[in-house]
C-alpha positions as a Markdown table, in Angstrom:
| # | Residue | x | y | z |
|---|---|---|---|---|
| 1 | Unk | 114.3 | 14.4 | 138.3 |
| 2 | Unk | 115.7 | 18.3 | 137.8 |
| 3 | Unk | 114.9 | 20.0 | 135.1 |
| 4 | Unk | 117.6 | 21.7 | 133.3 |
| 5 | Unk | 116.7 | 25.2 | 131.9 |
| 6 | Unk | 116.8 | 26.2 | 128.2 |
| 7 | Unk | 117.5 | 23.1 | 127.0 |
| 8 | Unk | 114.6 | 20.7 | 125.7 |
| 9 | Unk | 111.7 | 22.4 | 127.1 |
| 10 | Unk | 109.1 | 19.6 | 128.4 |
| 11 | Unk | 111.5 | 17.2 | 128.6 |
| 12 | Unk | 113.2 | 16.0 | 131.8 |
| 13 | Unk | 117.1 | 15.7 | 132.2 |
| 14 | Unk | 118.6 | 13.7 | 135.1 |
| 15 | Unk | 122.7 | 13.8 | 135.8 |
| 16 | Unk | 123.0 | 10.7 | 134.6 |
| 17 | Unk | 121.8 | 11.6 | 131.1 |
| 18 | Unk | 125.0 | 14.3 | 131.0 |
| 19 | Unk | 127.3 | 11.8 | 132.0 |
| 20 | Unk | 126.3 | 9.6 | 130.2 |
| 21 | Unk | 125.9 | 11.7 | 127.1 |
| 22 | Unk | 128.3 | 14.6 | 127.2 |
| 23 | Unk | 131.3 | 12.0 | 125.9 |
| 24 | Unk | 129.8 | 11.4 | 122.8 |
| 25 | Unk | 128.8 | 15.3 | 122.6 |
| 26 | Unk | 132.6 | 16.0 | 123.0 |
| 27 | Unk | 133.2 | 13.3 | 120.9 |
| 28 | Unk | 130.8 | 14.5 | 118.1 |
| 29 | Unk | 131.7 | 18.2 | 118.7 |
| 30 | Unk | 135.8 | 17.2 | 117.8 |
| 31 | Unk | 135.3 | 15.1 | 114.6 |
| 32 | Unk | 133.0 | 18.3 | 113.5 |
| 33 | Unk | 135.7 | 20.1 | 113.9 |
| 34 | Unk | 138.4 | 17.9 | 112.5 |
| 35 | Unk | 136.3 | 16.9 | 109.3 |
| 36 | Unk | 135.8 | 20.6 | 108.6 |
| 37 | Unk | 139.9 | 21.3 | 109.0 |
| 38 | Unk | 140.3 | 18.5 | 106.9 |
| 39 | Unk | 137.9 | 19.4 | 104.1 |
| 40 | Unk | 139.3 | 23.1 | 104.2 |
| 41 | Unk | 142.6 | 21.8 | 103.8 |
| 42 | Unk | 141.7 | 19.8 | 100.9 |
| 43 | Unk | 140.0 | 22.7 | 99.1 |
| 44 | Unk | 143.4 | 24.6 | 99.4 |
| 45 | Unk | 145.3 | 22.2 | 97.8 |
| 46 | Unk | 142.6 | 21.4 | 95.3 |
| 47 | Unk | 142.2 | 25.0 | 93.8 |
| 48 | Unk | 145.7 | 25.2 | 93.6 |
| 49 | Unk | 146.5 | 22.1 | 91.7 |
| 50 | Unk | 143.0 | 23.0 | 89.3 |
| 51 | Unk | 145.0 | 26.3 | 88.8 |
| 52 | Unk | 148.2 | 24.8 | 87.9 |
| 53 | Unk | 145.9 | 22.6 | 85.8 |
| 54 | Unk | 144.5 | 25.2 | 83.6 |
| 55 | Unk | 148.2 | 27.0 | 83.6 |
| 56 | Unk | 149.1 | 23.4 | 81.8 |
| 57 | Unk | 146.0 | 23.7 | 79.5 |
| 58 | Unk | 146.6 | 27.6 | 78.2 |
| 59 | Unk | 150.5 | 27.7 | 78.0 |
| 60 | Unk | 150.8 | 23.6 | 77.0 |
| 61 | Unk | 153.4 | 22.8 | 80.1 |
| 62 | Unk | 152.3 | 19.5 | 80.6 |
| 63 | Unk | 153.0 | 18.4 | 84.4 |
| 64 | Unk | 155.0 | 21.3 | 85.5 |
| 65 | Unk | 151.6 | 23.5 | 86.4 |
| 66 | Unk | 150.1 | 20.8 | 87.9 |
| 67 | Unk | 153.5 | 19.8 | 90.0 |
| 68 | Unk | 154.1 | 23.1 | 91.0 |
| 69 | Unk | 150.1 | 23.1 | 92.1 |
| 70 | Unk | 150.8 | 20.7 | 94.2 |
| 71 | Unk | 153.9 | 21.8 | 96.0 |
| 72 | Unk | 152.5 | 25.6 | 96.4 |
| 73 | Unk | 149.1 | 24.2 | 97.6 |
| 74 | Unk | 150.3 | 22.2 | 100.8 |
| 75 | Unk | 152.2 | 25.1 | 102.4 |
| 76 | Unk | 149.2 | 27.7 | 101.2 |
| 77 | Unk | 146.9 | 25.5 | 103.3 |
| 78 | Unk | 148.7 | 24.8 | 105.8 |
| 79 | Unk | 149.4 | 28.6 | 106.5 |
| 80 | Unk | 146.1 | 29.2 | 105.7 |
| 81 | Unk | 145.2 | 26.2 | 108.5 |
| 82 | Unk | 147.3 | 28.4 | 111.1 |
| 83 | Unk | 145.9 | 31.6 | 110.4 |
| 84 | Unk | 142.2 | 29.9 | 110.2 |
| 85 | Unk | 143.2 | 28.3 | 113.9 |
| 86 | Unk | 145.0 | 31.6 | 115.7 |
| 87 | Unk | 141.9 | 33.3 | 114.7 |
| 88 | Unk | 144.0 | 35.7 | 112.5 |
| 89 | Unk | 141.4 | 35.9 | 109.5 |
């Protein structure tokens, strides 16, 4: 068995554990990556429907803060998506 450096010190790696592993790394590594997009794509649209929300509660417009909350809040994530994904932060 060949020990792999840095990693798991003690503990013996063969090839067939990083085949038979690195997969489900990947895999792991992705839907890490995709849960977080999703969850900071939520956020977006959520403060911004919350603000339309209290725009409703202080000027008494009943849906149209909320409405306009949501329409402003899916293209203020989503540009906020591409600029969080070009690395333009």
């Amino acid at each position: 068995m060949e020990k792999m450096p840095g990693r798991d010190r003690g503990k013996e790696h063969t090839d067939s554990d990083q085949v038979r592993y690195g997969g489900l790394r990947q895999m792991v590594k992705a839907a890490s990556l995709f849960f977080g997009l999703g969850f900071f794509l939520a956020a977006n649209v959520g403060i911004c429907i919350w603000l339309g929300w209290k725009f409703d509660e202080y000027f008494g417009t009943a849906p149209k803060g909320i409405l306009t909350g949501i329409f402003l809040g899916f293209p203020v994530a989503i540009l906020s998506l591409w600029k969080k994904m070009s690395g333009k932060n």
